[in-house]
C-alpha positions in Angstrom: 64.6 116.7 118.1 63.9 117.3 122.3 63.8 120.3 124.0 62.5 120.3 127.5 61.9 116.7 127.7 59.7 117.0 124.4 59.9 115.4 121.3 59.6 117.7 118.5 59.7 118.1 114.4 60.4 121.2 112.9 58.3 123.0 110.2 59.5 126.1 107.5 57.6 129.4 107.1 58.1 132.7 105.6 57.0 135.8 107.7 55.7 138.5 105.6 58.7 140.5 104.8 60.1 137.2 103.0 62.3 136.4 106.4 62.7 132.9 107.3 60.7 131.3 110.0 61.0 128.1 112.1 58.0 126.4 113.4 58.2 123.7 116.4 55.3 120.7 116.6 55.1 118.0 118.7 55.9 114.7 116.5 53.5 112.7 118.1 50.5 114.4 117.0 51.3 117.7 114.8 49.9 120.7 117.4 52.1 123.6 117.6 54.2 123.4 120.2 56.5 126.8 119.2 57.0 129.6 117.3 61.4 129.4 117.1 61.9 132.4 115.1 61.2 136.3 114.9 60.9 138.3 112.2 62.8 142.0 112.1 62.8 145.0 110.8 66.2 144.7 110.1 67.4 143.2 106.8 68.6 139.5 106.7 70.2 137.1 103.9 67.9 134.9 102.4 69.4 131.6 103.9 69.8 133.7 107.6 67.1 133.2 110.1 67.0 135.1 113.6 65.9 132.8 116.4 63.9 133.8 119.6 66.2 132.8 121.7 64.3 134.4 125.1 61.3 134.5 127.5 59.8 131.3 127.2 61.8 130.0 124.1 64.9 130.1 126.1 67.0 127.3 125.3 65.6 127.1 121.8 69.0 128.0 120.3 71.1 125.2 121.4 67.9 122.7 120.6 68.2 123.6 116.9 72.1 123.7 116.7 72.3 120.2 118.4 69.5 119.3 115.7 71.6 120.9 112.9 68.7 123.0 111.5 70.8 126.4 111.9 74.8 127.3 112.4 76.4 128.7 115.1 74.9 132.8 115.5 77.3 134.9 113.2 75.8 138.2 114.5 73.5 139.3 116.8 70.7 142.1 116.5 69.3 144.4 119.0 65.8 144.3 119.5 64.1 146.4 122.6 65.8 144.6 125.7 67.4 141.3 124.1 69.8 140.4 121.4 68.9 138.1 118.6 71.3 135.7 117.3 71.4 135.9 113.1 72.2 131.9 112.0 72.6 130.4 108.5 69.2 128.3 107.9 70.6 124.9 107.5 67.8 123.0 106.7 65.8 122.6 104.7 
Protein backbone atom coordinates (compact mmCIF):
# COMPACT_ATOMS: atom_id res chain seq x y z
CA UNK A 1 0.00 0.00 0.00
CA UNK A 2 1.25 4.11 -0.17
CA UNK A 3 0.59 6.59 2.14
CA UNK A 4 2.54 9.84 1.84
CA UNK A 5 4.48 8.84 -1.13
CA UNK A 6 5.69 5.61 0.82
CA UNK A 7 5.39 2.12 0.09
CA UNK A 8 4.20 0.23 2.90
CA UNK A 9 3.17 -3.52 4.22
CA UNK A 10 0.97 -3.96 6.99
CA UNK A 11 1.68 -6.12 10.19
CA UNK A 12 -1.15 -7.63 12.96
CA UNK A 13 -0.75 -7.17 16.74
CA UNK A 14 -2.83 -7.52 19.79
CA UNK A 15 -2.55 -4.71 22.44
CA UNK A 16 -2.86 -6.01 25.88
CA UNK A 17 -6.49 -5.83 26.52
CA UNK A 18 -6.87 -8.39 23.55
CA UNK A 19 -7.80 -5.25 21.09
CA UNK A 20 -6.63 -5.49 17.63
CA UNK A 21 -3.70 -3.61 16.40
CA UNK A 22 -2.38 -2.55 13.01
CA UNK A 23 1.31 -2.05 12.44
CA UNK A 24 2.74 -0.02 9.29
CA UNK A 25 6.55 -1.05 7.89
CA UNK A 26 8.25 0.10 5.09
CA UNK A 27 8.24 -2.97 2.38
CA UNK A 28 11.58 -2.22 1.29
CA UNK A 29 13.35 -3.10 4.30
CA UNK A 30 10.99 -4.02 7.33
CA UNK A 31 11.57 -0.84 9.92
CA UNK A 32 8.61 0.52 11.48
CA UNK A 33 7.28 3.10 9.81
CA UNK A 34 3.76 3.43 12.04
CA UNK A 35 1.78 2.51 14.72
CA UNK A 36 -2.16 2.68 12.76
CA UNK A 37 -4.10 1.68 15.61
CA UNK A 38 -4.99 2.62 19.35
CA UNK A 39 -6.05 0.72 21.94
CA UNK A 40 -9.20 1.94 24.40
CA UNK A 41 -10.61 1.63 27.25
CA UNK A 42 -13.77 1.21 25.77
CA UNK A 43 -14.93 -2.35 24.71
CA UNK A 44 -14.59 -3.43 21.05
CA UNK A 45 -15.77 -6.73 18.96
CA UNK A 46 -13.18 -8.98 18.37
CA UNK A 47 -12.90 -8.45 14.44
CA UNK A 48 -13.31 -4.25 15.24
CA UNK A 49 -10.15 -2.29 15.38
CA UNK A 50 -10.13 1.56 16.22
CA UNK A 51 -7.60 3.42 13.97
CA UNK A 52 -5.52 6.56 14.95
CA UNK A 53 -6.76 8.52 12.57
CA UNK A 54 -4.99 12.00 13.94
CA UNK A 55 -1.86 14.05 14.72
CA UNK A 56 0.71 12.65 12.59
CA UNK A 57 -1.21 9.52 11.42
CA UNK A 58 -3.64 11.74 9.71
CA UNK A 59 -4.69 10.24 6.56
CA UNK A 60 -4.07 6.72 7.77
CA UNK A 61 -7.74 5.96 7.50
CA UNK A 62 -8.37 6.28 3.92
CA UNK A 63 -4.74 4.43 3.28
CA UNK A 64 -6.09 1.33 4.89
CA UNK A 65 -9.74 1.47 3.35
CA UNK A 66 -8.18 1.98 -0.18
CA UNK A 67 -5.91 -1.11 0.82
CA UNK A 68 -8.95 -3.01 2.06
CA UNK A 69 -7.44 -3.96 5.38
CA UNK A 70 -10.54 -2.41 7.41
CA UNK A 71 -14.38 -1.23 6.42
CA UNK A 72 -15.82 1.86 6.30
CA UNK A 73 -15.96 3.37 10.42
CA UNK A 74 -19.33 2.05 11.75
CA UNK A 75 -18.96 4.22 14.98
CA UNK A 76 -16.91 6.48 16.34
CA UNK A 77 -15.41 6.76 20.03
CA UNK A 78 -14.54 9.79 22.01
CA UNK A 79 -11.26 9.86 23.31
CA UNK A 80 -9.85 13.27 25.09
CA UNK A 81 -10.04 15.90 22.08
CA UNK A 82 -10.58 13.42 18.87
CA UNK A 83 -13.01 10.90 17.72
CA UNK A 84 -11.84 7.45 16.82
CA UNK A 85 -13.38 5.65 14.03
CA UNK A 86 -14.45 1.76 15.12
CA UNK A 87 -13.83 -0.44 11.60
CA UNK A 88 -14.40 -4.18 10.94
CA UNK A 89 -10.66 -5.74 10.68
CA UNK A 90 -10.71 -7.01 7.23
CA UNK A 91 -7.66 -8.57 6.96
CA UNK A 92 -6.09 -10.81 7.94
Amino acid sequence: MKHKGKTLRATYSKYGNGQNGIILDYASNGQSYMVASVALDHPLQSDEVAIKNYSENEGILDTLLDAGIIATPHRFVSSGFVQIPICKLLKP
